[in-house]
Backbone as a chain_set.jsonl record, in Angstrom:
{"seq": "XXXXXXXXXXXXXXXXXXXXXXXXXXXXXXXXXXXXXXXXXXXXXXXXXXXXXXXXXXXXXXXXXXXXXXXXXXXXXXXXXXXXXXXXXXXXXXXXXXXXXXXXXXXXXXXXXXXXXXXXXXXXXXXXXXXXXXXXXXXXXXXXXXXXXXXXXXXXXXXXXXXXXXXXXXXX", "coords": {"N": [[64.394, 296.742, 87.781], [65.824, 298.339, 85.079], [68.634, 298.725, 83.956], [70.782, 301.391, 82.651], [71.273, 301.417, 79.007], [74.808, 302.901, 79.046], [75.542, 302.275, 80.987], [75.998, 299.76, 81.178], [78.109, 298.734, 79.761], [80.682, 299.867, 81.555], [79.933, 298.737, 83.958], [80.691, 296.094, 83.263], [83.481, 296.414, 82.16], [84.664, 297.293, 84.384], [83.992, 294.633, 86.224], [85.543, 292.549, 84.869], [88.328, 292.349, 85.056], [88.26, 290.565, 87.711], [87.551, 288.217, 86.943], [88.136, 284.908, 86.629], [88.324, 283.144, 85.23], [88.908, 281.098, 82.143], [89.449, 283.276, 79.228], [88.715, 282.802, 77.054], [86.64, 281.353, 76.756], [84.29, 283.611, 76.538], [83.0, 285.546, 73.992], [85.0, 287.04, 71.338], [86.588, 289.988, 72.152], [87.707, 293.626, 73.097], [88.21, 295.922, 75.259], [88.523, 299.344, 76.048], [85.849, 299.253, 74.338], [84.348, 296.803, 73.685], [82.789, 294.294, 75.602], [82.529, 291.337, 77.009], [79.854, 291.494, 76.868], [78.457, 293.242, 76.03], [78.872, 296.042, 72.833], [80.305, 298.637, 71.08], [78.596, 300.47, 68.765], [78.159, 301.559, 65.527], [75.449, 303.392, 64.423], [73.071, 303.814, 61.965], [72.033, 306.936, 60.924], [69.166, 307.684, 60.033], [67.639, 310.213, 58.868], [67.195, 311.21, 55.863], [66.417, 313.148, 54.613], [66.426, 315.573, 56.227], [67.333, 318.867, 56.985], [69.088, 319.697, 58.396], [72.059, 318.759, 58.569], [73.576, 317.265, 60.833], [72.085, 315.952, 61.813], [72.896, 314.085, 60.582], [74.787, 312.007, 61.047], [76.432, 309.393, 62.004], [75.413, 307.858, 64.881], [76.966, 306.944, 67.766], [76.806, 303.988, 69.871], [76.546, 302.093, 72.577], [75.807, 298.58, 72.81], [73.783, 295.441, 73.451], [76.139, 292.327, 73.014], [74.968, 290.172, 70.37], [75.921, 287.902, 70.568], [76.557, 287.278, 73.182], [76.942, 285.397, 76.363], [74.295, 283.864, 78.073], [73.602, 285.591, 81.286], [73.365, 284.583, 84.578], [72.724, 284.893, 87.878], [73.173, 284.068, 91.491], [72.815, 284.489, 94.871], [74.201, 283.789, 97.722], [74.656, 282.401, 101.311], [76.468, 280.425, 101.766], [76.319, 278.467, 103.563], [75.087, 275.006, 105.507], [72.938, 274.585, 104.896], [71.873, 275.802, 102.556], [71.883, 274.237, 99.577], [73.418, 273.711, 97.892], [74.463, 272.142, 96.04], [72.373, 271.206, 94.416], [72.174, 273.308, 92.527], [74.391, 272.779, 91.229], [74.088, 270.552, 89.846], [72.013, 271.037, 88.223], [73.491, 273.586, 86.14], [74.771, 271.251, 85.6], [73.383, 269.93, 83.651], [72.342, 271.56, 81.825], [74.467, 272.173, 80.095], [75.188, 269.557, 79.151], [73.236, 269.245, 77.312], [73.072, 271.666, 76.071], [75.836, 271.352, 74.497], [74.271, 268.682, 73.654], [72.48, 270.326, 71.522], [74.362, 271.967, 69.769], [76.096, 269.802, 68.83], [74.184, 268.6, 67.105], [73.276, 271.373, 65.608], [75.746, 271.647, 64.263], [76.374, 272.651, 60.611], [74.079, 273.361, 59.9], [70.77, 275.483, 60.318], [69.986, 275.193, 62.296], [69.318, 276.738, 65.61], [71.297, 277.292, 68.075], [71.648, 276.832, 71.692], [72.339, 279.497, 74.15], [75.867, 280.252, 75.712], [76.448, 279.841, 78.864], [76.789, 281.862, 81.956], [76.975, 281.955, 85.118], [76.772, 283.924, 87.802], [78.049, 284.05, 91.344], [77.251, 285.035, 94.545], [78.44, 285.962, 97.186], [79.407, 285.414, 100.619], [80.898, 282.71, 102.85], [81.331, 279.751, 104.846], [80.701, 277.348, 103.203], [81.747, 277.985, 100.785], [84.394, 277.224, 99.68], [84.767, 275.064, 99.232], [82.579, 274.293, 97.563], [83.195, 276.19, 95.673], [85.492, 274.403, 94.702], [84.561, 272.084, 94.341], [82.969, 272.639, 91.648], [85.039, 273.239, 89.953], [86.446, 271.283, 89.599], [84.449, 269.543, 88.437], [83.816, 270.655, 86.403], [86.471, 270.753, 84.969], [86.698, 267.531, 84.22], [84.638, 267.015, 82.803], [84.683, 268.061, 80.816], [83.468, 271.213, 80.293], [81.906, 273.321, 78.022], [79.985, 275.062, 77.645], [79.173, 275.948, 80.119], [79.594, 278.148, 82.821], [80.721, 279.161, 85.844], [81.305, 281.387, 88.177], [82.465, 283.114, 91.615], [81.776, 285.589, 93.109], [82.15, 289.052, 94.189], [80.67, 291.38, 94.907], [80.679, 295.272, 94.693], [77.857, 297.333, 96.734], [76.352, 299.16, 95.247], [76.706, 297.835, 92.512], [75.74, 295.84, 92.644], [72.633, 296.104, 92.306], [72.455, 296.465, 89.772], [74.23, 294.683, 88.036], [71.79, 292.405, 88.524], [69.831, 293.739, 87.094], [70.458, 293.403, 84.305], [70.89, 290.188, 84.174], [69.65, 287.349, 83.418], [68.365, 284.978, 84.377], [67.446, 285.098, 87.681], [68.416, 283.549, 90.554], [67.156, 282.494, 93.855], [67.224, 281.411, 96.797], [65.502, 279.49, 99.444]], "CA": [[65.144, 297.943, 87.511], [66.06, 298.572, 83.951], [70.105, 299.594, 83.536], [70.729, 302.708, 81.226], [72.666, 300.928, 78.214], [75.862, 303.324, 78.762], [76.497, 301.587, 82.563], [76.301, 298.185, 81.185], [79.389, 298.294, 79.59], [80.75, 300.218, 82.441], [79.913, 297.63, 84.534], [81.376, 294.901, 83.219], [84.882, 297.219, 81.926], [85.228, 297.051, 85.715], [84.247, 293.183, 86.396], [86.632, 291.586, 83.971], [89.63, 291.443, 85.893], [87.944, 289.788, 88.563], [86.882, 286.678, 86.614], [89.013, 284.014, 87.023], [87.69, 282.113, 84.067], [89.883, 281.045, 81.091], [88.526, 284.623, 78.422], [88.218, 281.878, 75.442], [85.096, 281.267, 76.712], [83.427, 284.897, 75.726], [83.15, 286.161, 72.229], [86.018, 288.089, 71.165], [86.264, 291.443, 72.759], [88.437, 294.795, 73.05], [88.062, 296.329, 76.309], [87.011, 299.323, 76.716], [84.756, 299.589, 73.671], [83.627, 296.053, 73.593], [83.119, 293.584, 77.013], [81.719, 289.83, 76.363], [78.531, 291.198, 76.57], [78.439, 294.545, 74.897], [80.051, 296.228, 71.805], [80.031, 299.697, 70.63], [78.472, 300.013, 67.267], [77.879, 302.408, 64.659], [73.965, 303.25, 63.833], [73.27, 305.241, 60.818], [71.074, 307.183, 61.011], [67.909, 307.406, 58.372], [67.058, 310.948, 58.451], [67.882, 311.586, 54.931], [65.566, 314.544, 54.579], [66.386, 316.932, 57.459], [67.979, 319.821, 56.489], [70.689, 319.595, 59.511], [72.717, 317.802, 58.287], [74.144, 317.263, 62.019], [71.613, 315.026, 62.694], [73.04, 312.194, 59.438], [75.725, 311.288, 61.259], [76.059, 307.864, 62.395], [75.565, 307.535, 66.229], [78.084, 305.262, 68.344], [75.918, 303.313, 71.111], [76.466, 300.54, 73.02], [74.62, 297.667, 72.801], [74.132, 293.938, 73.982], [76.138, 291.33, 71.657], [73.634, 288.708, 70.101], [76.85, 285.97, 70.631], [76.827, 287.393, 74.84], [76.529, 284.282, 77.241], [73.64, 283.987, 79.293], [73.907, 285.761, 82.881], [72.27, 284.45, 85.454], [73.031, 285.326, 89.415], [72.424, 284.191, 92.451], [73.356, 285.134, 96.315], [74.42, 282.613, 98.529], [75.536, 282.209, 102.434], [77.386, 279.469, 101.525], [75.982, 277.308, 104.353], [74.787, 273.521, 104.695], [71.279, 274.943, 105.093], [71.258, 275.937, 101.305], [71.793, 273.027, 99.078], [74.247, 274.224, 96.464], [74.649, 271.434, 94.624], [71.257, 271.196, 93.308], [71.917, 274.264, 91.206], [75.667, 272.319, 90.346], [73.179, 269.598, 89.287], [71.233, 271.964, 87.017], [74.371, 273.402, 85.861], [75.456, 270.188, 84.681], [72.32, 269.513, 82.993], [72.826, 272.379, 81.133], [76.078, 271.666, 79.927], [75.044, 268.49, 78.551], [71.707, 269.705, 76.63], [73.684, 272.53, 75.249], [76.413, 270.786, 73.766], [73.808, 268.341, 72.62], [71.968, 271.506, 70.877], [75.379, 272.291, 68.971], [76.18, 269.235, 67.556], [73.242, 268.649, 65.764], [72.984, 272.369, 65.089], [76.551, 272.515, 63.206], [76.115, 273.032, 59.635], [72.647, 273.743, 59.661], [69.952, 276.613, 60.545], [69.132, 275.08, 63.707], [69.259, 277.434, 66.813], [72.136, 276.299, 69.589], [71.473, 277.216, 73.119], [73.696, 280.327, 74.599], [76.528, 279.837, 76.208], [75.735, 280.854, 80.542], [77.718, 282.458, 82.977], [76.331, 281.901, 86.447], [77.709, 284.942, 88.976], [77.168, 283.258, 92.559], [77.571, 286.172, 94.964], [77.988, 285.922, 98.901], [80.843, 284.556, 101.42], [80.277, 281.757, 104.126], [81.842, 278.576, 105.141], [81.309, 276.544, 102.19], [82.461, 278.762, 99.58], [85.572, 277.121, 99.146], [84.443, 273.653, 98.664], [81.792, 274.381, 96.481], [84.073, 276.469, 94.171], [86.869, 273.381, 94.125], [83.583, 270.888, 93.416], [82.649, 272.665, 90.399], [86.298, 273.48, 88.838], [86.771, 269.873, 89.38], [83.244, 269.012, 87.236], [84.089, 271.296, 84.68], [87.281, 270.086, 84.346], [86.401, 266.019, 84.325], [83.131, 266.674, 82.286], [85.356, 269.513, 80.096], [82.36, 271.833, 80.247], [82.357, 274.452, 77.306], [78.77, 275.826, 77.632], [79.028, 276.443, 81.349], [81.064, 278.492, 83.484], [80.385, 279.392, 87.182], [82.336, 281.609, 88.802], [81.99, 283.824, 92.702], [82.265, 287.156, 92.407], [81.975, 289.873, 94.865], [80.021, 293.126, 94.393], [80.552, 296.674, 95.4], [76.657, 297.72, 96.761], [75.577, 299.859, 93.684], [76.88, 297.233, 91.115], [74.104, 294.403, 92.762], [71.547, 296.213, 91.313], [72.563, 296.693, 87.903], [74.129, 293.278, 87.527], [70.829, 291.825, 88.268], [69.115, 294.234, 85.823], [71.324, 292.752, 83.098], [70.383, 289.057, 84.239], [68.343, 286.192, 82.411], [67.672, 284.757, 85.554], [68.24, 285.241, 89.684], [68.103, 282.495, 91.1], [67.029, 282.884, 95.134], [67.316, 279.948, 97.735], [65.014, 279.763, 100.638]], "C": [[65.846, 297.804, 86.171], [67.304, 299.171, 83.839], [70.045, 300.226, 82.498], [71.632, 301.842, 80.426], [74.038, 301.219, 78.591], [76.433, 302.602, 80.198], [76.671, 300.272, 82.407], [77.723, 297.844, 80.834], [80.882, 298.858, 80.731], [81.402, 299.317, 83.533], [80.963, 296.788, 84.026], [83.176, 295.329, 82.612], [85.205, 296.427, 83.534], [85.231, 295.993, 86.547], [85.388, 292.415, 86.028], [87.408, 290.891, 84.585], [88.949, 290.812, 87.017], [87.35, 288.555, 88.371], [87.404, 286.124, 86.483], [88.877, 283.146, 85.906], [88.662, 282.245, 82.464], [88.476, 282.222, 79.992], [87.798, 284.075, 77.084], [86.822, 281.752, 75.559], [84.26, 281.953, 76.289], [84.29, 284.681, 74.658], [84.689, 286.753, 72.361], [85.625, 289.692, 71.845], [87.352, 292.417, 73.046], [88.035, 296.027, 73.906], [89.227, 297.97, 75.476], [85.58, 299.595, 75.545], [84.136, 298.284, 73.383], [84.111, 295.205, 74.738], [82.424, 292.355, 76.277], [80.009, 289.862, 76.419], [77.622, 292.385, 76.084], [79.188, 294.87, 73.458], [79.288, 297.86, 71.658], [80.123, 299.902, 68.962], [78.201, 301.372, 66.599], [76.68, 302.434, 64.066], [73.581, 304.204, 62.947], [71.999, 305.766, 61.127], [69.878, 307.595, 59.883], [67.093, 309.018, 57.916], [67.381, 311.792, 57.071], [67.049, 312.766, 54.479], [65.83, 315.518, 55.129], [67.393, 317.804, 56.915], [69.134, 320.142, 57.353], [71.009, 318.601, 59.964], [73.84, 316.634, 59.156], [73.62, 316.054, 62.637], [72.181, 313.504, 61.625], [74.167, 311.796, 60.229], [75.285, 310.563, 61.864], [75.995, 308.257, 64.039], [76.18, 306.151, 66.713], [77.381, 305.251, 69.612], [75.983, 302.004, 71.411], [75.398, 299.854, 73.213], [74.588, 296.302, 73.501], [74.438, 293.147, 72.975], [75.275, 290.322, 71.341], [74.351, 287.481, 70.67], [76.765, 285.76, 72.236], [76.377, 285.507, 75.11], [75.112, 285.005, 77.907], [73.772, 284.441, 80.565], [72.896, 285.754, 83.593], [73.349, 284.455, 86.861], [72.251, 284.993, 90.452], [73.3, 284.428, 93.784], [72.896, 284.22, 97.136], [74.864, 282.853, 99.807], [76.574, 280.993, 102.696], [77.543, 279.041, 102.687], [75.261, 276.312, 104.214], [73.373, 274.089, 104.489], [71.087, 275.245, 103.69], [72.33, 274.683, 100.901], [72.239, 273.479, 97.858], [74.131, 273.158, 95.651], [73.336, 270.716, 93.838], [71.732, 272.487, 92.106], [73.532, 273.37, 90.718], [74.515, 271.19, 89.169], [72.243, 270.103, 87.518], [72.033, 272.348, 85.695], [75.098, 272.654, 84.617], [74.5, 269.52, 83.371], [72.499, 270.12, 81.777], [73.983, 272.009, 79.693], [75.821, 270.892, 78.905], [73.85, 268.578, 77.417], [72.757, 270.844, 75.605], [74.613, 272.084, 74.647], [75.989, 269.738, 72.462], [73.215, 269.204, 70.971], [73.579, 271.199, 69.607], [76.076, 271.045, 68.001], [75.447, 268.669, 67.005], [72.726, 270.219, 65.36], [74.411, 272.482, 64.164], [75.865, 271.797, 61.913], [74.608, 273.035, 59.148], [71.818, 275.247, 60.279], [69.445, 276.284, 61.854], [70.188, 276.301, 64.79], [70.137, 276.541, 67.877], [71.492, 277.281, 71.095], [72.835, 278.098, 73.557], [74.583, 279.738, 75.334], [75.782, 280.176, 78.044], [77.02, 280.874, 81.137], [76.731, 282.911, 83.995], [77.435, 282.386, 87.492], [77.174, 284.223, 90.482], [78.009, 283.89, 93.545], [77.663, 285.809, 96.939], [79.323, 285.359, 99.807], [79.975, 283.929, 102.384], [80.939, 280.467, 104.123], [82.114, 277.257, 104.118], [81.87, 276.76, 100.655], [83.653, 277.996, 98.486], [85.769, 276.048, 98.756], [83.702, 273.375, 97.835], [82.468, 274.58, 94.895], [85.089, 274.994, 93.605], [85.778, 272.028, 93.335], [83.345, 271.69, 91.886], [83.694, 273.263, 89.602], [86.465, 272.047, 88.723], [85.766, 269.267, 88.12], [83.677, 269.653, 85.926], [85.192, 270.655, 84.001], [87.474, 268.663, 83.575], [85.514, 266.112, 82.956], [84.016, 267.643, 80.885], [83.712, 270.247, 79.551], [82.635, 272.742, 78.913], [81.381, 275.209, 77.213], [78.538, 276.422, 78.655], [79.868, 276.916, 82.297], [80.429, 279.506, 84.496], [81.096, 280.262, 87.96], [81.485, 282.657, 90.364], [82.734, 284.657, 92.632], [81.348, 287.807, 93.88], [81.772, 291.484, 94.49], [80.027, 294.142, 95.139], [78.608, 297.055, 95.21], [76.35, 298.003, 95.806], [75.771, 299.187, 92.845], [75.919, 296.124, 91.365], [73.286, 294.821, 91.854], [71.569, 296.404, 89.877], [73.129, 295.509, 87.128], [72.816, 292.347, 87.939], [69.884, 292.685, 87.266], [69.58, 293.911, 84.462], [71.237, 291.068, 83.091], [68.975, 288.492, 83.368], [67.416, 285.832, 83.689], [68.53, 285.279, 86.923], [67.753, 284.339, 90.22], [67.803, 282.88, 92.949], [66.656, 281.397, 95.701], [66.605, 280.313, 99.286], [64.952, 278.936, 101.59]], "O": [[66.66, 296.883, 86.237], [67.192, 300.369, 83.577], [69.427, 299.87, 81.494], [72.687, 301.474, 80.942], [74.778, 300.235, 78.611], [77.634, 302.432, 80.406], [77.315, 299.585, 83.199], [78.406, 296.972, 81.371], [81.962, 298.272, 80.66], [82.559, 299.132, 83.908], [82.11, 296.884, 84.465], [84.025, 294.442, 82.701], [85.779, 295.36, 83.753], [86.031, 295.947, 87.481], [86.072, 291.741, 86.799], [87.505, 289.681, 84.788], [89.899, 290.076, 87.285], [86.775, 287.888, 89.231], [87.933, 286.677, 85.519], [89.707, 282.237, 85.917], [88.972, 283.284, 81.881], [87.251, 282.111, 79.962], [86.884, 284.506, 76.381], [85.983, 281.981, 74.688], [83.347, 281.43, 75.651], [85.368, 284.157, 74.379], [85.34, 286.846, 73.402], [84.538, 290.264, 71.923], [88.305, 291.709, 73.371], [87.583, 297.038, 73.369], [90.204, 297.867, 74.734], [84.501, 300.057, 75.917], [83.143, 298.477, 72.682], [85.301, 295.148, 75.046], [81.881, 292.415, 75.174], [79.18, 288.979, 76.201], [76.415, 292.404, 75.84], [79.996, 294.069, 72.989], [78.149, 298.189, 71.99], [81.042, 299.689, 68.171], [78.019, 302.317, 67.367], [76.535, 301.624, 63.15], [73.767, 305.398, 63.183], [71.039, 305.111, 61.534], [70.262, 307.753, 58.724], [66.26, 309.135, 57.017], [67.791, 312.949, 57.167], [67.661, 313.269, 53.537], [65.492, 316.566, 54.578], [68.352, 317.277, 56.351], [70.063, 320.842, 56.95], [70.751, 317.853, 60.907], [74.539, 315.72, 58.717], [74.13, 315.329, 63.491], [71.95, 312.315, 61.841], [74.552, 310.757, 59.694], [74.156, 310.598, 62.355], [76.763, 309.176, 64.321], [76.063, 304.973, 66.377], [77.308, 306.232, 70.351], [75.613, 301.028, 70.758], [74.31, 300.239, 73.642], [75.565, 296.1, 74.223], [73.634, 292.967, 72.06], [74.871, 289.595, 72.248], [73.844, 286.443, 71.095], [76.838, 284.641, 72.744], [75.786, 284.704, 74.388], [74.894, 286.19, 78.159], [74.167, 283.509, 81.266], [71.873, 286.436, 83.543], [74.523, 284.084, 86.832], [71.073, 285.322, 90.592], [74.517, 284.549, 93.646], [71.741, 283.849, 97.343], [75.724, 283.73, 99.726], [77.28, 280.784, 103.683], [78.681, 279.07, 103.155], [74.642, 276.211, 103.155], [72.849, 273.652, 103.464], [69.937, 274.945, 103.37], [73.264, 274.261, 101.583], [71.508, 273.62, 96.877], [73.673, 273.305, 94.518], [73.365, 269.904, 92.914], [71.528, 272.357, 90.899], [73.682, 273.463, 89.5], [74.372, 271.26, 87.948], [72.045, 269.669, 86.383], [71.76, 271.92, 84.574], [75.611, 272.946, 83.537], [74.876, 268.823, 82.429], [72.766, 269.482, 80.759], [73.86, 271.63, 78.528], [76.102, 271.277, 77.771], [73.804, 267.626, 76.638], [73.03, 270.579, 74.434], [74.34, 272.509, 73.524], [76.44, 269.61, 71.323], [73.419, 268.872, 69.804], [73.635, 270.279, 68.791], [76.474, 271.178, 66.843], [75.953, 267.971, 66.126], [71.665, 270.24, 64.737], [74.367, 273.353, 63.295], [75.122, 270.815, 61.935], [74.208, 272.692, 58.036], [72.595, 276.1, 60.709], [68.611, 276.965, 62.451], [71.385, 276.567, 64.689], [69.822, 275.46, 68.374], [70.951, 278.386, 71.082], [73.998, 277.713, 73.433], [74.267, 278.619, 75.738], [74.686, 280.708, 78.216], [78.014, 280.178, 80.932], [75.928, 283.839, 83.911], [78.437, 281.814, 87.922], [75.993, 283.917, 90.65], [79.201, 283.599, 93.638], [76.722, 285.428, 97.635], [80.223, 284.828, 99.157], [78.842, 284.258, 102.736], [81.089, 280.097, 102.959], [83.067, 276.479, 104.073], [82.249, 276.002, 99.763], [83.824, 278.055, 97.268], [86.719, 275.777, 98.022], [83.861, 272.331, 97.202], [82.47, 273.981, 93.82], [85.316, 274.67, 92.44], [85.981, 271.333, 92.339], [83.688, 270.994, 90.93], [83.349, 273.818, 88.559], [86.64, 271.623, 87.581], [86.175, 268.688, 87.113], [83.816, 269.215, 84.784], [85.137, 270.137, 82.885], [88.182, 268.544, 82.575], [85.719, 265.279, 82.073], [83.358, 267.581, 79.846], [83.02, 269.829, 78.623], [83.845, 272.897, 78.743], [81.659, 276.27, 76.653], [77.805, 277.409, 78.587], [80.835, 276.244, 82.658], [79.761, 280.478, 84.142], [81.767, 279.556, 88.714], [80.283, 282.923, 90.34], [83.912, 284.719, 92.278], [80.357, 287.337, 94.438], [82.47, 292.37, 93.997], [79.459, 294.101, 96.23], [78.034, 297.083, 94.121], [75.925, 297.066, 95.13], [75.096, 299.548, 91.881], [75.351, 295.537, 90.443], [73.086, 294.241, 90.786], [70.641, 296.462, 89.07], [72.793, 295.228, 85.977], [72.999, 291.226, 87.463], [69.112, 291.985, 86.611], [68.884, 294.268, 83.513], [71.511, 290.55, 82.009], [67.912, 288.941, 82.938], [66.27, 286.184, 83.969], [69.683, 285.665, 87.117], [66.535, 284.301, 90.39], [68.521, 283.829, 93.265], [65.987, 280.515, 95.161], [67.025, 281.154, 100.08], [64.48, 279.277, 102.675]]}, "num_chains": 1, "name": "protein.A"}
């Protein structure tokens, strides 16, 4: 399912406050015309010929920032039967690869690896031990590429935050 540009930022206007996550982590941003993973930009437009003259003005359209994090999502029952801490594992992998990326990418042309923001959606029994294991890793390991947080979705916003996803992760 393909989100219309104008609900993405939408969307995430109305996430924000619910992310628990120090904001340093996203780009700079100025809610409500720019979120950490939109901005509203100015596109000129090129018809320098047309005789209505209505159509030269610039158009303002939101877009996706190039600096956005990665979002990837997945939906959990947060029981022993799924095996969370393989994806902490991953995670951490992450983490460590991407940081490498960056410091041999400063002062050069090399390509760093995005930042990610992994939404991990669902309630259930181990919820609350999971979350305290991976504030604890981040903290220990001081993560700066990776940041995890559980988030709870009103029905109609599932589908459009996974249409805005890199990946979805699914556990069987």
């Amino acid at each position: 399912m393909k989100i219309p540009t104008p609900l993405k930022p939408q969307l995430f206007v109305r996430l924000i406050p619910f992310m628990d996550e120090d904001l340093s982590f996203f780009p700079k941003y100025k809610l409500p015309s720019n979120t950490p993973f939109t901005e509203v930009i100015k596109s000129p437009n090129h018809l320098s010929l047309a005789s209505d003259t209505s159509y030269l003005a610039p158009r303002t359209m939101p877009s996706l920032r190039h600096e956005r994090p990665a979002l990837l999502i997945t939906s959990t029952s947060w029981t022993p039967d799924e095996d969370f801490s393989m994806l902490l594992d991953a995670l951490r992998i992450y983490e460590v690869k991407a940081r490498s990326q960056a410091t041999k990418g400063k002062g050069s042309m090399k390509k760093v690896l995005p930042k990610v923001l992994m939404f991990v959606t669902g309630k259930g029994p181990l919820r609350a031990h999971y979350m305290r294991e991976l504030q604890r890793i981040k903290e220990e390991e001081q993560w700066e590429w990776v940041r995890c947080m559980s988030l709870w979705l009103e029905p109609d916003d599932y589908p459009r935050l996974l249409g805005m996803c890199i990946v979805f992760c699914y556990w069987l």
